[in-house]
C-alpha positions as a Markdown table, in Angstrom:
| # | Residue | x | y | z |
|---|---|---|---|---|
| 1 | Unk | 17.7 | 0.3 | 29.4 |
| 2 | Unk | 19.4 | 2.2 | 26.6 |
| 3 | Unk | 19.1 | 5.9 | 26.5 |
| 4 | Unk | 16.5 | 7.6 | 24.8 |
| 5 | Unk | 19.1 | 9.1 | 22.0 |
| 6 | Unk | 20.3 | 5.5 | 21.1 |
| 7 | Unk | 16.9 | 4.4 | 21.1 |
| 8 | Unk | 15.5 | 7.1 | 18.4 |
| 9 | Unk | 18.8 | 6.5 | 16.8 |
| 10 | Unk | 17.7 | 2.9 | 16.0 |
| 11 | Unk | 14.1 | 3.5 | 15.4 |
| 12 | Unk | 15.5 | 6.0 | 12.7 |
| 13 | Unk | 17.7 | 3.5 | 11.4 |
| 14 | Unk | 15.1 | 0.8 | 10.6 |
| 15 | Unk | 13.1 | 3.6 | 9.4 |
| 16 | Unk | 15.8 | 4.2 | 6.9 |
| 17 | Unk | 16.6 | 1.2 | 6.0 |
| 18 | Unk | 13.1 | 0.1 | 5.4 |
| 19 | Unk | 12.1 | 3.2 | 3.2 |
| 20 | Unk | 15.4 | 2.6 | 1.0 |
| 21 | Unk | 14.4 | -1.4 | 0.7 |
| 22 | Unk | 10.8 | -0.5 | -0.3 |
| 23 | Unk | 12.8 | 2.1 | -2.8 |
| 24 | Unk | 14.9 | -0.9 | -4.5 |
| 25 | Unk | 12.0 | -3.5 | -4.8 |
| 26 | Unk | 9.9 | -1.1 | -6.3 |
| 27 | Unk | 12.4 | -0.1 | -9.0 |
| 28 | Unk | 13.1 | -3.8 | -9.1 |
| 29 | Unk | 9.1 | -4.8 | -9.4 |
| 30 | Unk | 9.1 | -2.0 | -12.2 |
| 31 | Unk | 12.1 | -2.9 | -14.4 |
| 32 | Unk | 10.8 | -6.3 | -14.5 |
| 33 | Unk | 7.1 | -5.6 | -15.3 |
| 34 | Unk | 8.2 | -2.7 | -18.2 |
| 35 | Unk | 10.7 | -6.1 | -19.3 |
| 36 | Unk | 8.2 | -8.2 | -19.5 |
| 37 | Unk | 5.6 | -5.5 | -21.0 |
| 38 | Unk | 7.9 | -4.8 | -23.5 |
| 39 | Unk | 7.6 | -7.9 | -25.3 |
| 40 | Unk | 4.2 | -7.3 | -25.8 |
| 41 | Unk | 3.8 | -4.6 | -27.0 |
| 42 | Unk | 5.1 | -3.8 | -30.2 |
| 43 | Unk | 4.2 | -0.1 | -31.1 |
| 44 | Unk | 6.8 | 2.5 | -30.5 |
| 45 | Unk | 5.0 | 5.2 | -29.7 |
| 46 | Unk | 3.6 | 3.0 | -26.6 |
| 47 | Unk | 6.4 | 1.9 | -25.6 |
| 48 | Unk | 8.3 | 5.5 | -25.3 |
| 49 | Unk | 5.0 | 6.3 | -23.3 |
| 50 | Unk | 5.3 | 3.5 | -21.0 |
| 51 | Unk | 9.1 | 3.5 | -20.6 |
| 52 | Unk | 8.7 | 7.8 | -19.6 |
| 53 | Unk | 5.7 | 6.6 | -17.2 |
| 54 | Unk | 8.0 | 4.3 | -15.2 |
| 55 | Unk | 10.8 | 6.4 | -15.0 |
| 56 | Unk | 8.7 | 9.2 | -13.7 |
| 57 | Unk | 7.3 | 6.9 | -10.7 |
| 58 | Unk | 10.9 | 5.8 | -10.2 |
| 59 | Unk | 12.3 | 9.7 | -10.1 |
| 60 | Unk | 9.5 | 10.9 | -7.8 |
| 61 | Unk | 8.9 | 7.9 | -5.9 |
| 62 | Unk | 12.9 | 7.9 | -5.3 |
| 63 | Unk | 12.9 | 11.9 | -4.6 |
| 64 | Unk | 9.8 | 11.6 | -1.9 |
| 65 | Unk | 11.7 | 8.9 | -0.3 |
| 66 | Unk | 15.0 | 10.8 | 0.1 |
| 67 | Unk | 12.9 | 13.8 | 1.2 |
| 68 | Unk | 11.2 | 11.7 | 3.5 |
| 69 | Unk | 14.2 | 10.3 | 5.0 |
| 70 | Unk | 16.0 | 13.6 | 5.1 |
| 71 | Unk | 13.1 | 14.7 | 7.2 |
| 72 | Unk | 13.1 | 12.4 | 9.5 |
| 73 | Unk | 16.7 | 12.8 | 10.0 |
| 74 | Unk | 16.3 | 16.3 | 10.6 |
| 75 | Unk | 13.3 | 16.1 | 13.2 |
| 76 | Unk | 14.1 | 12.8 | 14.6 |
| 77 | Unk | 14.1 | 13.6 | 17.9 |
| 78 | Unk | 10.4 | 14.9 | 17.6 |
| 79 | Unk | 9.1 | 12.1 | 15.8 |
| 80 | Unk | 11.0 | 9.2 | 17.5 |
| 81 | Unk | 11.4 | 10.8 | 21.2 |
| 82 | Unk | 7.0 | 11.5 | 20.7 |
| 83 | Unk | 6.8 | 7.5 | 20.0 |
| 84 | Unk | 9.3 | 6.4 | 22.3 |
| 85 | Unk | 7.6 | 8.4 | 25.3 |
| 86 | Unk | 3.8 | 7.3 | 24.6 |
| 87 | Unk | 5.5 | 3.3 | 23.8 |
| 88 | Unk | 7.0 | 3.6 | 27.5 |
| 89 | Unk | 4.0 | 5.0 | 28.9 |
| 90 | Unk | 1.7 | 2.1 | 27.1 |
| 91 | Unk | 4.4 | -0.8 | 28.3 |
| 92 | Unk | 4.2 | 1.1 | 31.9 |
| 93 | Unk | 0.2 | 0.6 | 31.8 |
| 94 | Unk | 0.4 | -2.7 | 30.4 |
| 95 | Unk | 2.9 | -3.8 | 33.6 |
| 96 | Unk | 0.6 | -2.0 | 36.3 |
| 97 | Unk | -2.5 | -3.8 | 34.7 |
| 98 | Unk | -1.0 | -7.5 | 34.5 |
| 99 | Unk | 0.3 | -6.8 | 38.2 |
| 100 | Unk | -3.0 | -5.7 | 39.2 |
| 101 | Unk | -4.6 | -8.9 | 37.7 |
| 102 | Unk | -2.1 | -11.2 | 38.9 |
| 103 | Unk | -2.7 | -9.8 | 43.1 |
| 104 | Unk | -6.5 | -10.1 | 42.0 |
| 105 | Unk | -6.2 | -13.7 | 41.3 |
């Protein structure tokens, strides 16, 4: 079995890489529906308002992500050696309660 630092180093790497995917769709899924809302509407004033609204979601979306992240990487050990510890315990239980059922039968 791995040790417990290379395991919370990879639960913080899919961590990472999944907050910073979900950070490019969404800019992605809103560049495409301002595009396509564009079109549509033609007044100016709207369409300043609309364009400010999606980059402020994109700016503090992308800045609660990083802080997020930056977190995580700064506590990881908490976070990751916490789940790691009660996943072990869990799998541990699991085992003793499938070995249990198979003497039973």
């Amino acid at each position: 079995m791995r040790s417990l630092n290379d395991r919370i180093e990879a639960m913080y790497a899919r961590d990472r890489l999944g907050a910073w995917t979900f950070v490019a769709v969404l800019w992605v899924v809103i560049l495409f529906v301002l595009f396509m809302v564009w079109q549509v509407v033609p007044d100016p004033a709207i369409r300043t308002v609309l364009a400010v609204a999606a980059g402020a979601v994109l700016l503090f979306n992308t800045a609660s992500i990083g802080a997020m992240v930056k977190h995580y990487r700064e506590d990881k050990d908490f976070i990751y050696g916490l789940d790691i510890r009660h996943l072990d315990v869990a799998r541990e239980m699991k085992a003793e309660a499938e070995k249990e059922a198979a003497q039973r039968a």
